[in-house]
Backbone bond lengths (Angstrom), bond angles and torsions (degrees), N, CA, C in turn:
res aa  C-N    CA-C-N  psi(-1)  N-CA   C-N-CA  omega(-1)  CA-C   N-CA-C  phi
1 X - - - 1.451 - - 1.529 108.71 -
2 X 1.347 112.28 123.37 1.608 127.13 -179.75 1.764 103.61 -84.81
3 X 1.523 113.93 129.21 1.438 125.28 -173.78 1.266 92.11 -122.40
4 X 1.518 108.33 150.84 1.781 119.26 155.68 1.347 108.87 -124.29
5 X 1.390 106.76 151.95 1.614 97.94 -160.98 2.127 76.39 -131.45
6 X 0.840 112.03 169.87 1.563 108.73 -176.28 1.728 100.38 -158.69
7 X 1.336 141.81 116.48 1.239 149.97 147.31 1.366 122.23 -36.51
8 X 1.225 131.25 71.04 1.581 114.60 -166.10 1.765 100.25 -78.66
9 X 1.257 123.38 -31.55 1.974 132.14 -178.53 1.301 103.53 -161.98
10 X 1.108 104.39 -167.37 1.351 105.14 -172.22 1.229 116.53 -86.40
11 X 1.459 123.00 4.44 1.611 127.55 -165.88 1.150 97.87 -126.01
12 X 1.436 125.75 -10.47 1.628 120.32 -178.41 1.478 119.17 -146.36
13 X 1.144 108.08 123.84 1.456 125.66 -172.77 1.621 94.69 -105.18
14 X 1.284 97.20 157.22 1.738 110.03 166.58 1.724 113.80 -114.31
15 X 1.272 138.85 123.29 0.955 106.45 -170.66 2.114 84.70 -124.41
16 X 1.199 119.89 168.38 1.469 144.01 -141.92 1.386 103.70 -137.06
17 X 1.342 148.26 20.55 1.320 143.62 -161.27 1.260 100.82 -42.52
18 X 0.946 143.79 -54.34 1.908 127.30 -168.60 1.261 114.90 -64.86
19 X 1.192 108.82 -173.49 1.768 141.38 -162.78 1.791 85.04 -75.01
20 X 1.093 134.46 114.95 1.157 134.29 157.17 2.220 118.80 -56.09
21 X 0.738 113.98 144.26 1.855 102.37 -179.67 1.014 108.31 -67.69
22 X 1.655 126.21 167.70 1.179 144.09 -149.27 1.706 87.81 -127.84
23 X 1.335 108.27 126.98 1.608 118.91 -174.56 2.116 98.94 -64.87
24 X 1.518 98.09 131.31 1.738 92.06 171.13 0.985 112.74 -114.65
25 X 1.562 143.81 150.04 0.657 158.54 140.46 1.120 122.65 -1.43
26 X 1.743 144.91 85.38 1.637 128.73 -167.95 1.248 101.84 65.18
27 X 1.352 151.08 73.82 1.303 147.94 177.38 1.734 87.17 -124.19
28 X 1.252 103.96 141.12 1.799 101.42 -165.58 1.905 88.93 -78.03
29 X 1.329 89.32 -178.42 1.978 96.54 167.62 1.256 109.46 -155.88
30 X 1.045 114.65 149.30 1.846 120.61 -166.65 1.424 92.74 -66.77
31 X 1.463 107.31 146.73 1.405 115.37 164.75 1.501 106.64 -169.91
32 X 1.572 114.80 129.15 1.621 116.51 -172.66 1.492 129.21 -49.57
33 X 0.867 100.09 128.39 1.516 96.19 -177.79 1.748 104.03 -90.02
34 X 1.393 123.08 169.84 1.110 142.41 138.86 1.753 126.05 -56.75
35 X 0.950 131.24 131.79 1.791 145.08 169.56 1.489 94.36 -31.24
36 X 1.337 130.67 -46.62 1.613 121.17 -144.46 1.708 88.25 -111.56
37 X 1.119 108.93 0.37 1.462 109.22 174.55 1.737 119.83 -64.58
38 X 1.730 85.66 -52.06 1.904 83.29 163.86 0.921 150.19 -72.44
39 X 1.362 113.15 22.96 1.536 122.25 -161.95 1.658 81.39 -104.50
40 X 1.000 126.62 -12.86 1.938 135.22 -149.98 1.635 92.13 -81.08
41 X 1.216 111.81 84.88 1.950 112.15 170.04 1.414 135.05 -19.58
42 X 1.775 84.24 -44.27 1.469 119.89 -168.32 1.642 97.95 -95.52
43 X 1.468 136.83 20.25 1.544 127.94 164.71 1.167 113.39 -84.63
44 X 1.428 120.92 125.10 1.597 143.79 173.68 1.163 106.18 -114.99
45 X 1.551 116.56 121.45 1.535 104.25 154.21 1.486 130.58 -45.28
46 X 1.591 99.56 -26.41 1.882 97.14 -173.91 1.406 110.93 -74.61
47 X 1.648 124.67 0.30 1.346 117.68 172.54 2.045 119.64 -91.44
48 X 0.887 80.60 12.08 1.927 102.49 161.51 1.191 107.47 -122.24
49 X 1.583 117.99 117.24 1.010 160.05 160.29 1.555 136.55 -100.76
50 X 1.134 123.58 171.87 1.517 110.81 168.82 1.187 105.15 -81.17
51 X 1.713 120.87 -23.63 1.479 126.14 -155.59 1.618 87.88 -90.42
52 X 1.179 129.86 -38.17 1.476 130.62 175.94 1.478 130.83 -50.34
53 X 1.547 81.13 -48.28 1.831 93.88 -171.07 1.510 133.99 -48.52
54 X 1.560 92.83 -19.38 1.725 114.79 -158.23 1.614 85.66 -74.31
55 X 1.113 113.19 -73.19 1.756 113.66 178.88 1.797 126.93 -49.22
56 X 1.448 89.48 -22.36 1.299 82.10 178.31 1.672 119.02 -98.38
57 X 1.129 106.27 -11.99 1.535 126.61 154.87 1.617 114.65 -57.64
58 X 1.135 115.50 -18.22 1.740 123.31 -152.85 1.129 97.40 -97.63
59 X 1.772 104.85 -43.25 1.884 101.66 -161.49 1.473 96.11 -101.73
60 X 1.190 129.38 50.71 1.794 128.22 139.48 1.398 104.08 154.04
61 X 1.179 115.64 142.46 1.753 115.41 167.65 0.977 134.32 -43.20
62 X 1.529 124.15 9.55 1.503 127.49 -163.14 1.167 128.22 101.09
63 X 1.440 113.32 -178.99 1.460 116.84 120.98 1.719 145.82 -33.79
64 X 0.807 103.37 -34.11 1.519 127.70 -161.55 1.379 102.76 -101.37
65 X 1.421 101.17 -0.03 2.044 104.56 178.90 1.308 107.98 -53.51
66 X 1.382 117.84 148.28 1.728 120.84 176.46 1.864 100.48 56.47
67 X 1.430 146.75 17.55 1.351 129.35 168.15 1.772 99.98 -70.81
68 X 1.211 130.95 -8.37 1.334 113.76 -167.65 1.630 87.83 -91.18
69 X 1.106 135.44 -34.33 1.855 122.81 -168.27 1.333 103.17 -77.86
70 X 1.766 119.61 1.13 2.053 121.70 170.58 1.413 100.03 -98.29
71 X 1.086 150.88 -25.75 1.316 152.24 -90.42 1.864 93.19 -107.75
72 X 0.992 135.13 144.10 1.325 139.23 -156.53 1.308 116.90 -142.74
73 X 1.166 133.45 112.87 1.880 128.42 178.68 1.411 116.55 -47.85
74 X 1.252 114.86 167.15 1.202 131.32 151.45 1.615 122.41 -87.64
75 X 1.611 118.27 -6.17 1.451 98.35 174.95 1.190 132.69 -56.30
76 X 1.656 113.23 -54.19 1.329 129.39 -179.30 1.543 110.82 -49.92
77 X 1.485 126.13 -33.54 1.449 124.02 -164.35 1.757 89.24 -84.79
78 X 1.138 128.05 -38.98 1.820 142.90 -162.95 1.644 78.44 -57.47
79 X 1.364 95.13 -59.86 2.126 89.93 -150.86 1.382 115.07 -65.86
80 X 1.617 111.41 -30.01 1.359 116.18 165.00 1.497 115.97 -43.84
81 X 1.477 102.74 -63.27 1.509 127.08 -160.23 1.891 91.07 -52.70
82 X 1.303 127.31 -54.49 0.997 123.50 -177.15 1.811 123.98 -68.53
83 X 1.051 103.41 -21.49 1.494 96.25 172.36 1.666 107.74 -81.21
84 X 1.268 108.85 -40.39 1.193 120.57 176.25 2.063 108.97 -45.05
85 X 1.388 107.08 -51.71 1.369 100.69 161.75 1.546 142.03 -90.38
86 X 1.793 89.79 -0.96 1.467 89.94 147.91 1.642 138.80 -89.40
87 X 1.496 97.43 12.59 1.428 109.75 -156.51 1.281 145.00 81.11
88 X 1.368 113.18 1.64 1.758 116.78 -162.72 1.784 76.59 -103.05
89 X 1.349 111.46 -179.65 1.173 139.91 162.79 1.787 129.97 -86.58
90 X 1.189 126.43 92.84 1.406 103.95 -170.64 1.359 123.46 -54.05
């Protein structure tokens, strides 16, 4: 029996006890689409591939193009979250 064990920090491991999958041949793989993508008749998941992805990775950043010039901290939500469990009101 094949395990994966994965390090997420130093306090948490992931561990995988089963049979991990066996790579197939053309087996599609999730990958984001664009809004104007679904209108596409002709979209199959089985046309994403591993063998696909490389090109389709190439011709634009995604979806997710420009998310780093929105991109937003976690302090403000942290300090809330903590008054909130200390009881005061932020």
């Amino acid at each position: 029996m094949q395990s994966l064990v994965a390090t997420l920090s130093e306090s948490r491991i992931l561990v995988y006890p089963g049979r991990l999958p066996d790579a197939i041949a053309g087996a599609p793989v999730a990958t984001p689409l664009h809004w104007a993508e679904l209108s596409d008749s002709g979209l199959s998941a089985r046309q994403f591939t591993l063998r696909t992805m490389a090109d389709r990775l190439g011709q634009s950043a995604g979806p997710w193009e420009g998310m780093a010039r929105r991109r937003h901290g976690l302090a403000g939500p942290r300090r809330r979250l903590a008054a909130l469990r200390a009881g005061a009101h932020p």
